[in-house]
C-alpha positions as CSV (number, residue, x, y, z in Angstrom):
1,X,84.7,110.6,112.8
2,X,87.6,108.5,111.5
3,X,86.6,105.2,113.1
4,X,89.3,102.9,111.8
5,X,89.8,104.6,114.1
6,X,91.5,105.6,111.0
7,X,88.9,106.5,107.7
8,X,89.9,105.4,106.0
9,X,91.1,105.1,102.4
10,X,94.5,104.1,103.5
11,X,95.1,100.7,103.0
12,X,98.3,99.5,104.3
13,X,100.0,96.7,102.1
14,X,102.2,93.5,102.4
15,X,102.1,90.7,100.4
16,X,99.8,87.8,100.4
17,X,97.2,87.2,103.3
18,X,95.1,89.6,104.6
19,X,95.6,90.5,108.5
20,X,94.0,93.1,111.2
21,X,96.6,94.1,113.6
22,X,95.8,94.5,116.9
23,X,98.0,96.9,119.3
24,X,97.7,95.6,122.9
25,X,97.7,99.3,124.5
26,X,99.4,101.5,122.2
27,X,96.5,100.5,119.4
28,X,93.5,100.4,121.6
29,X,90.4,101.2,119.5
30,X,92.5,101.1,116.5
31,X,92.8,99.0,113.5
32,X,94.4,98.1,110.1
33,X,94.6,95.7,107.6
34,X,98.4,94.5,106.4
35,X,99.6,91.8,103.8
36,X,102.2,89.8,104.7
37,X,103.8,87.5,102.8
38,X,105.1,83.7,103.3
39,X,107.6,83.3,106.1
40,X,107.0,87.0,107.6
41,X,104.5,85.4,110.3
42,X,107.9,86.6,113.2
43,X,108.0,89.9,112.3
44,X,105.8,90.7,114.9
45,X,107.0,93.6,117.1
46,X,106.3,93.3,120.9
47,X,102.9,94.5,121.7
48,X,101.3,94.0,118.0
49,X,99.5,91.2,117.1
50,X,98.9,90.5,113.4
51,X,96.0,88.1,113.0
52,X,94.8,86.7,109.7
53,X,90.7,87.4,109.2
54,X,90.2,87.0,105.8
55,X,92.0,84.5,103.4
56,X,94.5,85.3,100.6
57,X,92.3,87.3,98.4
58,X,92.9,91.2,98.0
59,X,90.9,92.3,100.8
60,X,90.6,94.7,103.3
61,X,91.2,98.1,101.4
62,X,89.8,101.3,102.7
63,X,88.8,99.5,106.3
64,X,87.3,101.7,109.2
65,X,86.7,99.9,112.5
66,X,84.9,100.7,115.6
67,X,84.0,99.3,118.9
68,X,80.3,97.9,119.1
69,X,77.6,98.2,122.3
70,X,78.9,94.7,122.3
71,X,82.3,96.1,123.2
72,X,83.7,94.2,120.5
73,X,85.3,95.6,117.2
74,X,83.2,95.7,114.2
75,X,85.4,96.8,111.0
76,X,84.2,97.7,107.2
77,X,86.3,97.3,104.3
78,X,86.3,96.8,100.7
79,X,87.3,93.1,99.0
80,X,88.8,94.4,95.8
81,X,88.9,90.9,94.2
82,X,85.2,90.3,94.3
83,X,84.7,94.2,94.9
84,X,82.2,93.9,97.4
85,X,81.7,95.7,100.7
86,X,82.4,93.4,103.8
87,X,82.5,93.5,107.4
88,X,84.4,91.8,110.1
89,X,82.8,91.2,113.8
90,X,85.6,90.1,116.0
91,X,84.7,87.4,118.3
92,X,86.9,88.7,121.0
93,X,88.5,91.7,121.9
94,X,91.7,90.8,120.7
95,X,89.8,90.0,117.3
96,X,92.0,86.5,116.9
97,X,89.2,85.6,114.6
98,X,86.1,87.2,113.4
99,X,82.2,86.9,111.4
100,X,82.7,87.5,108.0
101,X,79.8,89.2,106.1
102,X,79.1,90.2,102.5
103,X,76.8,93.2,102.9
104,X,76.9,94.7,99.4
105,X,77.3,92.5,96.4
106,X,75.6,94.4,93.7
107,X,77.7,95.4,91.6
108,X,81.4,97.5,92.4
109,X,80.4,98.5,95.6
110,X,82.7,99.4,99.0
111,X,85.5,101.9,98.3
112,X,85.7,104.3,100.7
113,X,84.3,102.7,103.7
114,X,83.9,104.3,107.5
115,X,82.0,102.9,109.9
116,X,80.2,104.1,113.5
117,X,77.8,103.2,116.0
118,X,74.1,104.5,115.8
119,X,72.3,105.9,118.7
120,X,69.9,102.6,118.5
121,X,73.7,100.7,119.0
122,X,73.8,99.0,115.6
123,X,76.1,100.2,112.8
124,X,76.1,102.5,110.5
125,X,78.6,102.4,107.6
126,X,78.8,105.1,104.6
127,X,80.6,104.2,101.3
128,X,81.1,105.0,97.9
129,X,78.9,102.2,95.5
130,X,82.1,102.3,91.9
131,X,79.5,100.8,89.5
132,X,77.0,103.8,90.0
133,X,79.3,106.3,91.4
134,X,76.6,106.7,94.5
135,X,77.0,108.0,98.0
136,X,75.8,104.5,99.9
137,X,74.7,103.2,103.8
138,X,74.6,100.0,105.0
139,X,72.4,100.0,108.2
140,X,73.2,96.9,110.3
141,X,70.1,95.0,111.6
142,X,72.3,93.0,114.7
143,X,75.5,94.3,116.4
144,X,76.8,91.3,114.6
145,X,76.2,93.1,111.7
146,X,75.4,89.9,109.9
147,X,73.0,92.0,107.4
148,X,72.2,95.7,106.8
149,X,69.5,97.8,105.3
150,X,71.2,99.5,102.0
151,X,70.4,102.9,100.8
152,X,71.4,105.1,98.3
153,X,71.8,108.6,99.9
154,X,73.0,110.6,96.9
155,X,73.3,109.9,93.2
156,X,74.0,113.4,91.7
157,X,76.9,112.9,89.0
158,X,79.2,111.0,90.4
159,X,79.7,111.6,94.6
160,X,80.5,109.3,97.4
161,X,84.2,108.9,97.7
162,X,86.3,110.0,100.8
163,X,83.1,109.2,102.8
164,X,83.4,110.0,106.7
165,X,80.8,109.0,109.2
166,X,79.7,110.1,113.1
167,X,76.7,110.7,114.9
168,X,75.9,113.8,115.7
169,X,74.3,115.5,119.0
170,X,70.8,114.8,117.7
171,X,71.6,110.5,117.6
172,X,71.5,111.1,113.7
173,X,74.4,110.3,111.3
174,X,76.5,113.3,109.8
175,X,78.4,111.9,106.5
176,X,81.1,114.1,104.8
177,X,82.3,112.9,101.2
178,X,83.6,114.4,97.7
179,X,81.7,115.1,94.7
180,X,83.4,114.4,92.0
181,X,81.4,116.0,89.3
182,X,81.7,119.7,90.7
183,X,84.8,119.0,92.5
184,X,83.4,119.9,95.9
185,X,82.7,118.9,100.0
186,X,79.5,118.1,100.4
187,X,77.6,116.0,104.0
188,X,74.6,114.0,104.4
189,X,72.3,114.6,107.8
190,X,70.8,111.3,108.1
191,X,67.0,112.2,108.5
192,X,66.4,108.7,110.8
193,X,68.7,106.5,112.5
194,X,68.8,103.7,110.0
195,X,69.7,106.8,107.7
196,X,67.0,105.4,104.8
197,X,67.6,109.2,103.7
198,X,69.2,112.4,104.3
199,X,69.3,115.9,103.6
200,X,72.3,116.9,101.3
201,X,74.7,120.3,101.4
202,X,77.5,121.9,99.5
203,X,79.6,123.0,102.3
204,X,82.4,124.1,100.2
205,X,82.4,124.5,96.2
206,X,85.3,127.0,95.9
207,X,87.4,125.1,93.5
208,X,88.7,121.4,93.7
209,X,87.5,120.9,97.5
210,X,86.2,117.7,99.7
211,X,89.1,115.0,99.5
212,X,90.5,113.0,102.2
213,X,87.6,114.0,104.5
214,X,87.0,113.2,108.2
215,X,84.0,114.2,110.6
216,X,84.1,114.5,114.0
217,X,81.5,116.1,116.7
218,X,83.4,119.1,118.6
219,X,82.6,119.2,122.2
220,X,79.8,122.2,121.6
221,X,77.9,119.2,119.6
222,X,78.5,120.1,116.4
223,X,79.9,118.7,113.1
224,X,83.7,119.4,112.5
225,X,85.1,118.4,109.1
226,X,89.0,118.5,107.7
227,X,89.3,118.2,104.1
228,X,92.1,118.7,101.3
229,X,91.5,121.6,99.1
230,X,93.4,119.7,96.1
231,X,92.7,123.1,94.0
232,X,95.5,125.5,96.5
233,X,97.0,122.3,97.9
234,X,95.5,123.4,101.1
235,X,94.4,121.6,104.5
236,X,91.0,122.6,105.3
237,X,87.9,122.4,108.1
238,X,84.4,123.1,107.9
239,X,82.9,124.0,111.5
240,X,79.1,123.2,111.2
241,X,76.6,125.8,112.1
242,X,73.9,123.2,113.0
243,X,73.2,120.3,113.6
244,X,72.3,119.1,110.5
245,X,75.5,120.8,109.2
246,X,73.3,123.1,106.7
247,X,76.1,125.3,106.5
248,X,79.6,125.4,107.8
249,X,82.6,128.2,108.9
250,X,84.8,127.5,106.4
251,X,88.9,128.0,107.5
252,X,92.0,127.4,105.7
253,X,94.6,126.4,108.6
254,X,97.7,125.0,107.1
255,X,98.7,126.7,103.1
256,X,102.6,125.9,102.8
257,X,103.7,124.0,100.2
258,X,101.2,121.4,99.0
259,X,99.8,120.3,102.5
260,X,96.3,118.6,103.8
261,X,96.2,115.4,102.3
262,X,95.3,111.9,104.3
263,X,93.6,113.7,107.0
264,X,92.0,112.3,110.1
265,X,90.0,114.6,112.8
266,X,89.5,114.0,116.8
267,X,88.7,116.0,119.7
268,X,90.9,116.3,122.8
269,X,90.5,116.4,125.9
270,X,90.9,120.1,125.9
271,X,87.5,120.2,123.6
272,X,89.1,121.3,120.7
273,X,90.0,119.6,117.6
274,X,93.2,117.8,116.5
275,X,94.0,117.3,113.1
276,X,96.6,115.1,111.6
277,X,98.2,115.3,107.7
278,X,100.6,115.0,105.0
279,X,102.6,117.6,103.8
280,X,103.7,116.5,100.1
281,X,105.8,119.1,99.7
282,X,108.1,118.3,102.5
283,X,107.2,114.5,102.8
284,X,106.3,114.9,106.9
285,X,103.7,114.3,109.3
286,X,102.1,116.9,110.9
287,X,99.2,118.2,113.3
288,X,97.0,121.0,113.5
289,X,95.6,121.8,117.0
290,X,92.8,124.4,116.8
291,X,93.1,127.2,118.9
292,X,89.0,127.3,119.4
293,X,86.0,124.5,119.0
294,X,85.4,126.5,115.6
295,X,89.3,126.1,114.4
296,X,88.8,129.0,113.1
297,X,92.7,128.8,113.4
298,X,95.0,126.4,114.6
299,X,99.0,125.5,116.0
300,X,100.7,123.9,113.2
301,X,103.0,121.6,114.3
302,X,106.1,118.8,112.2
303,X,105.9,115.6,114.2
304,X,108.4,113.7,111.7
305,X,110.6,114.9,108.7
306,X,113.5,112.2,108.8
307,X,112.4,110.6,104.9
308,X,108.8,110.6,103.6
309,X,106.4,110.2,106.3
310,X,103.2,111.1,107.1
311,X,100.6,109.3,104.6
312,X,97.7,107.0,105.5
313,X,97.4,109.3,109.0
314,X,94.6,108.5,111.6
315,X,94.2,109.9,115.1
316,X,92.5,109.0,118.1
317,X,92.8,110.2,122.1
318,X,94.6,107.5,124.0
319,X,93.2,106.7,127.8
320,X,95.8,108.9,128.9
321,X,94.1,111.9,127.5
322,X,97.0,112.3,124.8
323,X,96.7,112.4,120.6
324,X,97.7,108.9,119.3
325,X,98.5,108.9,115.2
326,X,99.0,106.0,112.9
327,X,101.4,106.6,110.2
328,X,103.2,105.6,107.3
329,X,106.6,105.6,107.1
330,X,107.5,105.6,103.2
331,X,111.3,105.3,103.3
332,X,111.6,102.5,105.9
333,X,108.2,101.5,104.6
334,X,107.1,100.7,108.2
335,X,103.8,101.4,109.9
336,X,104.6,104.2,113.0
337,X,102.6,105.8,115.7
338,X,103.3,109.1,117.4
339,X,102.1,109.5,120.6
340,X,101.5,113.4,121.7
341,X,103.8,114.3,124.3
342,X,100.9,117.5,125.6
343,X,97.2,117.8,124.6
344,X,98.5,120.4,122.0
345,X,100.8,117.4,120.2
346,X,103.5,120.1,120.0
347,X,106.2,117.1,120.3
348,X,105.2,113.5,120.1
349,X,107.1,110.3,120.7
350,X,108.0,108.0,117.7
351,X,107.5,104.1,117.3
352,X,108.0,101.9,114.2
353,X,105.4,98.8,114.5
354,X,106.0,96.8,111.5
355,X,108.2,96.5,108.9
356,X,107.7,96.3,104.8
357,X,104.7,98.3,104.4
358,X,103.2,100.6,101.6
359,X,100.4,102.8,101.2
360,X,97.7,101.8,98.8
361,X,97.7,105.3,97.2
362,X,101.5,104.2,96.7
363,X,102.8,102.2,94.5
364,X,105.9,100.2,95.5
């Protein structure tokens, strides 16, 4: 489940500090980390409130967030200056200021990060350890999060990146992630809540498969997994068959152009999944809503094609019942949000938040 609520690796980029913004309504249960530089502080668009959490270094890269038992946020993200894995505790709901904690120090560890809340109410964060090129879980031992248990969950060639976590119908954690080495989609069923190991399974080895994953639990309690088969440039989703997601429906839904990158998975409050993507080949945002809880297929819908939009996507279901998406804007280089118009996100309505942004699969 793409608890940023967005996934993560999707970075979004100013220059100088490091900031979380905060959406008062429109952002609820959302977060991401900006840069802004000297002078920019008034750039703040009403309803959006950018608040400084970590210093100047270059932190916050590939941040997930979620909301704790505590009810307050608890975010993961990568420091790429001391390239360690970190994690925020907001003091307050509005996250003004936060507990700053150094989880993972040993070596280039943190890329990659996504973060949920266990069955037993603590965190439970899956990410990709550089140095070792490991599949990793921090465990948290207080909601604080103040320090966590570290396993290694897989070290077969190199594997880990593009990690997505949730818990699944049992109370255990369900991890999706790429292996690098065979080029494929593979999950970890956490085999206790603190996850100090898990079974491993290929879902999908047809080819370059298993980027930009995101796992969510569809509402017949079972794993549901969009991917980006980089191989046919297509937009993917696995439909787990257990549990323990031992083996998966496999479904291309979206194979026009070169389409399925920066995906992010919810359910609705219709009980069936909602996807959003990229579409590289026409530089636009757009949502798959799948016609049944196995998306076996799916309604492929264009939110926005005015410039290249579309990257860094993460999706969420407002209060209202509606799909929420956090976007990039590339042209205007502005962080957006479309905000489904019907359960089915056939139309959505379009807002820029902030200005002078960039996505940290980008460059400027």
């Amino acid at each position: 489940m793409n608890h940023w609520a967005w996934p993560h690796p999707g970075t979004i980029m100013m220059f100088g500090k490091t900031l979380l913004v905060s959406g008062v309504g429109l952002l609820l249960g959302f977060g991401v980390t900006l840069s802004v530089g000297a002078g920019e502080t008034g750039l703040d668009p009403p309803g959006l409130v950018l608040n400084p959490l970590n210093g100047s270094d270059n932190v916050g890269q590939d941040t997930s967030v979620t909301i704790g038992a505590d009810g307050l946020r608890l975010i993961s993200y990568y420091d790429a200056t001391k390239r360690k894995l970190k994690v925020a505790h907001c003091a307050s709901q509005a996250c003004t200021s936060a507990t700053l904690t150094t989880l993972d120090d040993i070596g280039d560890v943190g890329e990659f990060s996504s973060v949920t809340i266990g069955a037993d109410r603590l965190g439970l964060i899956s990410y990709y350890d550089i140095s070792n090129r490991n599949l990793k879980v921090a465990h948290c031992a207080n909601r604080a999060c103040t320090s966590a248990t570290l396993t290694t969950l897989d070290d077969t060639g190199d594997v880990g990146q593009y990690t997505s976590v949730t818990i699944g119908a049992d109370g255990l954690g369900l991890i999706s992630y790429h292996d690098v080495t065979n080029g494929n989609l593979k999950v970890a069923h956490c085999s206790n809540r603190t996850c100090s190991s898990a079974t491993l399974t290929t879902l999908d080895s047809a080819g370059e498969v298993g980027q930009d994953t995101a796992v969510t639990i569809g509402a017949d309690g079972l794993g549901l997994i969009s991917y980006y088969d980089a191989m046919n440039g297509n937009l993917k989703v696995a439909h787990c068959s257990n549990p323990a997601c031992s083996s998966a429906t496999l479904a291309i839904l979206d194979s026009t152009g070169d389409v399925g990158q920066f995906t992010s998975v919810t359910i609705g409050a219709d009980g069936l999944g909602l996807i959003s993507y990229y579409d590289a080949t026409k530089r636009k945002l757009k949502v798959a809503h799948c016609a049944t809880q196995a998306c076996t297929s799916a309604t492929l819908t264009t939110l926005e094609n005015t410039g290249k939009v579309g990257q860094d996507t993460s999706v969420t279901i407002g209060a209202d019942g509606l799909g929420l998406i956090r976007y990039v804007d590339m042209t205007n280089r502005s962080l957006k949000v479309a905000h489904c118009a019907n359960r089915s996100c056939t139309s959505a309505t379009l807002t820029p938040l902030t200005p002078q942004v960039r996505s940290a699969r980008t460059p400027p």
